[in-house]
N, C-alpha and C positions, 0 to 999 in steps of 0.2 A: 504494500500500500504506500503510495506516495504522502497521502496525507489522510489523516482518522483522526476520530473524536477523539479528546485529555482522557485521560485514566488517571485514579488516582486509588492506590491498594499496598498491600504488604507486601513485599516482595524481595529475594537475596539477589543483588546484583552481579552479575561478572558479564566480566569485559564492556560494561557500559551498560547491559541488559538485562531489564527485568525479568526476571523468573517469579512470576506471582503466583501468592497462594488464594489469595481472594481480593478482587478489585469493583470499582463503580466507575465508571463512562460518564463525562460531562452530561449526558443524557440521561443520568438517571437509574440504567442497566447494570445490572451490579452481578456476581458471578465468582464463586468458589469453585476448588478443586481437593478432594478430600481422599483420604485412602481406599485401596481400591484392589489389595493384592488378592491373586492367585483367581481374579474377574477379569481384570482389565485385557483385553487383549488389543495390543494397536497393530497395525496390518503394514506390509510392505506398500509403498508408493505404488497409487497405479495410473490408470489410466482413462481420462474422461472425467475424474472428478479433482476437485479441491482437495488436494494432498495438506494436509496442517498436521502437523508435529505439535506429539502433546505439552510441550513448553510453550509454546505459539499458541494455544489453543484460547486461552484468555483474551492475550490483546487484539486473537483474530476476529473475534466474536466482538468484542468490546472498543474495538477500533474503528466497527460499520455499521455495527446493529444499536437502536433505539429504543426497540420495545422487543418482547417476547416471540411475539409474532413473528419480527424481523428475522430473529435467530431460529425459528422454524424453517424459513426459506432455506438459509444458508444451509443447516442442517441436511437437509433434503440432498443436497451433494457434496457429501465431504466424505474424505477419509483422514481418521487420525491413525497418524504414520509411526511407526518405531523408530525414528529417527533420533539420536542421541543431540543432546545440547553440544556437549564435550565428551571425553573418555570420563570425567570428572565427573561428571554428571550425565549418566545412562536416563533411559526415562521414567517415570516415576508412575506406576502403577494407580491411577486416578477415574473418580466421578467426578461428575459436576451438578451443581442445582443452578440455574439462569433464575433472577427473578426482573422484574418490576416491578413498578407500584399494583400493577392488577394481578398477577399470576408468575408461580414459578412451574418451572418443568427440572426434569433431573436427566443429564444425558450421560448413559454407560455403554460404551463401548467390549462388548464381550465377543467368545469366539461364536455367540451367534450373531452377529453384526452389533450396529447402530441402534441402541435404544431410546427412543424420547419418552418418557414418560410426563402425562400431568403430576404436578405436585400442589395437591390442594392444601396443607399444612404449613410448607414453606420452611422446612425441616429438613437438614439429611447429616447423617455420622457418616463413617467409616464402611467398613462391611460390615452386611452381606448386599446382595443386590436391593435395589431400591423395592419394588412388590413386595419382596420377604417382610421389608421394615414394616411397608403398609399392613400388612394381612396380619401383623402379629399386633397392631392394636386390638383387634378383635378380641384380642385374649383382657381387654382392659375395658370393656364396656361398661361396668358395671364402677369402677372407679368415679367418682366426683371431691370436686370441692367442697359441697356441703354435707352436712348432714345426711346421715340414710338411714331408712326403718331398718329394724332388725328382720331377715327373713331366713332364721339362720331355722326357727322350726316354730311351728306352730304351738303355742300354750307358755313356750318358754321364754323368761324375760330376762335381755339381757341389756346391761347396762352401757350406755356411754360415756364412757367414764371419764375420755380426754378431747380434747379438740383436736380435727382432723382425722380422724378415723374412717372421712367419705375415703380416703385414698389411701386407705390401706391395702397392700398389693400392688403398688405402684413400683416397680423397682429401684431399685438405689445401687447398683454395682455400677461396675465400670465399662461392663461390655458397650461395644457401639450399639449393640438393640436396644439393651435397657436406655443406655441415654441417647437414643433416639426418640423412647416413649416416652422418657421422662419431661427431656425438653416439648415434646410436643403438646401433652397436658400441662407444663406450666406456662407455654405461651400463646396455647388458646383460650387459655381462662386466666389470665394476666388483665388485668383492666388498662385500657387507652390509657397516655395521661394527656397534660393541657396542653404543657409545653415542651420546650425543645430539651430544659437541662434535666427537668424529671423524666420525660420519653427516654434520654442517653441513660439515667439512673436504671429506670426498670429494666431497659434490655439487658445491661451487662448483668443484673441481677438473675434475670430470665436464664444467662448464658452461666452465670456460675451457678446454678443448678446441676449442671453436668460436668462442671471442674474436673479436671485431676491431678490429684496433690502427689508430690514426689515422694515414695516409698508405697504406695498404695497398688501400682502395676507393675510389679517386677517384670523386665525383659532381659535379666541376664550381667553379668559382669557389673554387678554393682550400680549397671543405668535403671531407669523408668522410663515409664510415658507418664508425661504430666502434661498441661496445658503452657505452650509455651507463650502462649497471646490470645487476646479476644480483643473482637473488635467489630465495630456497625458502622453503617455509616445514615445519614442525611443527603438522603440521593436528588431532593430538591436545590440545598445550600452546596453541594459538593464537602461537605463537611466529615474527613474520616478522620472517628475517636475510637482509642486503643488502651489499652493497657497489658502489661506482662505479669509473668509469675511471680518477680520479686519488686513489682513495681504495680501498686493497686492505684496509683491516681491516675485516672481518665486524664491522657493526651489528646490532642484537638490538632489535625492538619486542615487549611480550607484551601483545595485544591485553586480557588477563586483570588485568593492571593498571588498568585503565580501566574505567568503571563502563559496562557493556553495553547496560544501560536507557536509557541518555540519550539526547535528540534530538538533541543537539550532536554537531557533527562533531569530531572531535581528529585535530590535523595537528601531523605533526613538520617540520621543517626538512630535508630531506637534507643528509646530513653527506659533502662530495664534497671537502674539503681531505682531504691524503694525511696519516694519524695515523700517527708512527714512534715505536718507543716506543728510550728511548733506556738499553740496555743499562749503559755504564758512566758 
């Protein structure tokens, strides 16, 4: 592309170039890429379609498309390639969820082709394939927020003894399905707020619902999986806020400060020392 919409997103640089994990389009289009192993299949380069390499796969999308819809089109002939970044970086095993302000879709690429699904939740973790996530809320129907009669047997009376018991069986581990379900009940039933700095409050609040704290997911030689960022953005003000593990104060980038026309790339630093502001 000679020229494409600002992007503004998380991303590790080399050689000048973003490798994003999740980014928003001056237009609003916003778009993650999440784990994906032993699903993902990318295809050798062919022929007659849109060859994109899954490193490219963000800013290809987010470079032209506007809305949801758009990225349907494009969709419709693409093939994402096994193409390596570097030796450095092989390709990384990935899904996607596209949203909008109206609708997301979640696109996985397996050895049965191109998958678009609707995503009516607006939701997606790690593995397993995106349906599986779906079909196992079923198993959660019966979870709420409020209060619920006892129907546990007829004649028998049992007490409710604490608040919030509608969601008992709600899971709380670490798997990608559980906090899949998790997140999805706590941010459907999340209430609006008014404005801009309590909306940035509740999300991240939404999003640390599914945290993971270091020591809690052992993978081996003494590492974890923890959360190493969260982050949302204000797809209106171009406005993306963040924070890390060992840094809980919401940072604030407005892509709108920066001059949108430019070839240059503009990279901030991540700010991951812990900022306490010191009361007295």
């Amino acid at each position: 592309m000679n020229e494409h919409f600002a992007i503004i997103g998380m991303a590790t640089v080399v050689a000048d170039y973003p490798l994003y994990y999740d980014a928003t389009n001056e237009k609003g289009l916003s778009m993650a890429g999440l784990n994906f192993p032993g699903n993902a299949d990318y295809k050798e380069p062919a022929e007659d379609v849109d060859n994109v390499a899954s490193f490219e796969f963000i800013p290809w999308i987010l470079g032209q498309c506007e809305t949801v819809a758009d990225v349907r089109k494009l969709l419709a002939k693409i093939n994402i390639t096994n193409v390596e970044f570097s030796e450095q970086f092989p390709p990384s095993p990935l899904h996607w969820m596209i949203s909008d302000k109206n609708e997301s879709i979640t696109v996985e690429q397996t050895k049965a082709g191109l998958n678009v699904y609707d995503n009516p939740v607006g939701i997606m973790t790690n593995n397993p394939e995106f349906p599986f996530q779906m079909f196992t809320l079923n198993n959660y129907r019966r979870v709420s927020p409020k209060p619920v009669a006892s129907t546990f047997a007829d004649g028998l009376e049992l007490d409710e003894y604490t608040r919030g018991m509608g969601s008992m069986g709600l899971p709380g581990d670490l798997s990608s399905n559980s906090r899949f379900v998790k997140a999805t009940f706590t941010k459907l039933n999340a209430p609006k707020m008014a404005d801009e700095n309590t909306s940035v409050s509740q999300f991240f609040h939404i999003l640390g619902s599914v945290e993971q704290q270091k020591g809690c997911c052992d993978v081996g030689n003494g590492k974890f999986e923890f959360t190493i960022y969260s982050s949302c953005c204000n797809v209106d003000r171009g406005i993306y806020y963040y924070k890390t593990y060992d840094n809980s104060q919401i940072t604030a980038v407005d892509m709108h400060k920066e001059d949108l026309d430019s070839a240059a790339l503009k990279s901030y630093k991540l700010i991951e020392e812990q900022q306490i502001f010191a009361q007295n």
